[in-house]
C-alpha positions in Angstrom: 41.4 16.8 54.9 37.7 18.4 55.6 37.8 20.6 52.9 39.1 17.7 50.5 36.4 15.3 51.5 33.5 17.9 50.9 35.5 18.9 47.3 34.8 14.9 46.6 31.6 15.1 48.3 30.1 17.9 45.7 32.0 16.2 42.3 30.0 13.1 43.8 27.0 14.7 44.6 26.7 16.6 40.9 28.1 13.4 39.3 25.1 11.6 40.3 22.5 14.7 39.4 24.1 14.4 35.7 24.0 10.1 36.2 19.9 10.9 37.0 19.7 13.0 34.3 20.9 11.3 31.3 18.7 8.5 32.9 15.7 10.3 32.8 16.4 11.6 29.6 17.0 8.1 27.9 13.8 6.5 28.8 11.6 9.7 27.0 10.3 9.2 24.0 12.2 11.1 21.0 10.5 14.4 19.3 11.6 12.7 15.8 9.1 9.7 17.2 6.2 11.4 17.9 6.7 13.6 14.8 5.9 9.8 13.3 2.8 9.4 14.4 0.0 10.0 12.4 -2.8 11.9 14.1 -6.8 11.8 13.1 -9.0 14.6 11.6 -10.9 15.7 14.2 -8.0 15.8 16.5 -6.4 17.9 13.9 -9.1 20.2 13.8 -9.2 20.7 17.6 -5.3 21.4 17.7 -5.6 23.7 14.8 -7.9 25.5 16.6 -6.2 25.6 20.1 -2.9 26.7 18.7 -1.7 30.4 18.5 -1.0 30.6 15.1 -4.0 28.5 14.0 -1.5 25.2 12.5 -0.6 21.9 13.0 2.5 20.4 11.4 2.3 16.6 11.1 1.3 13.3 9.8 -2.3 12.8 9.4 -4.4 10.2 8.8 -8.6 9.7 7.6 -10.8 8.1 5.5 -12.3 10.3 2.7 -16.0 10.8 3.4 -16.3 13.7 0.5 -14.9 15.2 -2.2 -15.1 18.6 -3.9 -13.8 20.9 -6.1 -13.9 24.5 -6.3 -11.9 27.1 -8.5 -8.2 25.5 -8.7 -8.2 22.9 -6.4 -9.7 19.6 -5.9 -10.9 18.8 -1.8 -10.9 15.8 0.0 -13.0 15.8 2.9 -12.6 13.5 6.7 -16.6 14.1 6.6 -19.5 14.5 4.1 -20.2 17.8 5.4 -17.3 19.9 4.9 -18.6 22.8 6.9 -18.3 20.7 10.3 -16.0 22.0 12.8 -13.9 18.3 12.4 -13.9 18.2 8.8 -9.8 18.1 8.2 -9.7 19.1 4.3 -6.8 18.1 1.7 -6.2 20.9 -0.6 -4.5 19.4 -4.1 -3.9 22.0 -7.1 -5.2 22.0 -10.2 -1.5 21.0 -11.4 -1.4 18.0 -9.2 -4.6 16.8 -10.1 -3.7 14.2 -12.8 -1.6 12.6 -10.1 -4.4 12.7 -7.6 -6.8 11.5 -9.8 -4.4 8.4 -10.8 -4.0 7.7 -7.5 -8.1 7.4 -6.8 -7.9 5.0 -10.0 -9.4 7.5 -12.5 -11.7 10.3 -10.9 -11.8 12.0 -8.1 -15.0 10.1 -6.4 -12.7 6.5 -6.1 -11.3 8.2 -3.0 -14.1 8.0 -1.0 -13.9 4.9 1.4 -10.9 4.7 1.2 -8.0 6.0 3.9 -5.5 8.5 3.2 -2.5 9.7 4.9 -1.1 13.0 4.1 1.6 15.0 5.8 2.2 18.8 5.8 0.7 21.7 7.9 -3.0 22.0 9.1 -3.9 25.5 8.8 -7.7 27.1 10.2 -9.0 29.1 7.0 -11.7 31.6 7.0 -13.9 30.9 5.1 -16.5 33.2 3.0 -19.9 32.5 1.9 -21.0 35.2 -0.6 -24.4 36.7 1.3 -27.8 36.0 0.1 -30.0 38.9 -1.6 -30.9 40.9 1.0 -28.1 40.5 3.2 -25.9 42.5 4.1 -23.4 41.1 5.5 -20.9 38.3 4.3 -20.7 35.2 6.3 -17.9 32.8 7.4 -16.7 29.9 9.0 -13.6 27.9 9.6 -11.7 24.8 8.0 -8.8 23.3 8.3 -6.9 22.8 5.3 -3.5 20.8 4.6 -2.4 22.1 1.1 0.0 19.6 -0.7 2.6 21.0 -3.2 3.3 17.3 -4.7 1.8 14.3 -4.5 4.4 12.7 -1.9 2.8 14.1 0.9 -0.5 12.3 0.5 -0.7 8.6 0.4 -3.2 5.9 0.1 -3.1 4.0 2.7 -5.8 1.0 2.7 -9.8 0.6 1.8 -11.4 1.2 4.8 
């Protein structure tokens, strides 16, 4: 009868550690959830930067303090100066940019003000500024970049 009662015992024992543990598992958020969320520029930028391979996958959302353009794409900037270490950049190609620009409501400049919300992966890019006469060497810096294949992955979202 001992060895019986510490059979039950263990079934009871490891019946309540599987119990605790679909319990602690049903009150955590889901991955699918927080996937959801959108996240800000300059948070971007700083998770870009932390992770190893230099991207972010995700929602995110800013208001668009610049614009640009520059060889096949059209930029728009989280801040006026695009060189800032925040600055989270939307890269649109030069095939998307009738749709962009119909979405601003004509040109490229009525984005600014207003708050977008794209989705896609944040990528750090280097950067190259072509050196000065005289210098030798080239210089660079970082951005990061979410590059949209279609215009479903950036969305207005409201005036700000």
């Amino acid at each position: 009868m001992y060895e019986f009662r510490s059979d039950l015992e263990r079934e009871l024992n490891q019946l309540l550690k599987l119990f605790l543990l679909a319990l602690s598992l049903s009150v955590l958020p889901s991955p699918g959830l927080l996937a959801q969320q959108s996240l800000d520029a300059a948070t971007v930028a700083v998770q870009a930067k932390k992770s190893s391979s230099g991207k972010i996958e995700g929602i995110f959302e800013f208001t668009v303090r610049g614009t640009g353009r520059y060889g096949d794409y059209i930029f728009l900037n989280s801040e006026e100066d695009y060189r800032s270490p925040t600055c989270l950049t939307v890269a649109i190609r030069r095939s998307l940019w009738k749709d962009a620009k119909a979405l601003a409501g004509g040109e490229l400049e009525g984005f600014l003000g207003k708050s977008v919300r794209v989705e896609g992966a944040a990528e750090r890019i280097r950067v190259y500024v072509e050196p000065e006469i005289g210098e030798r060497k080239r210089k660079w810096y970082y951005q990061t970049h979410v590059r949209i294949r279609n215009m479903s992955a950036l969305r207005l979202v409201a005036d700000a």
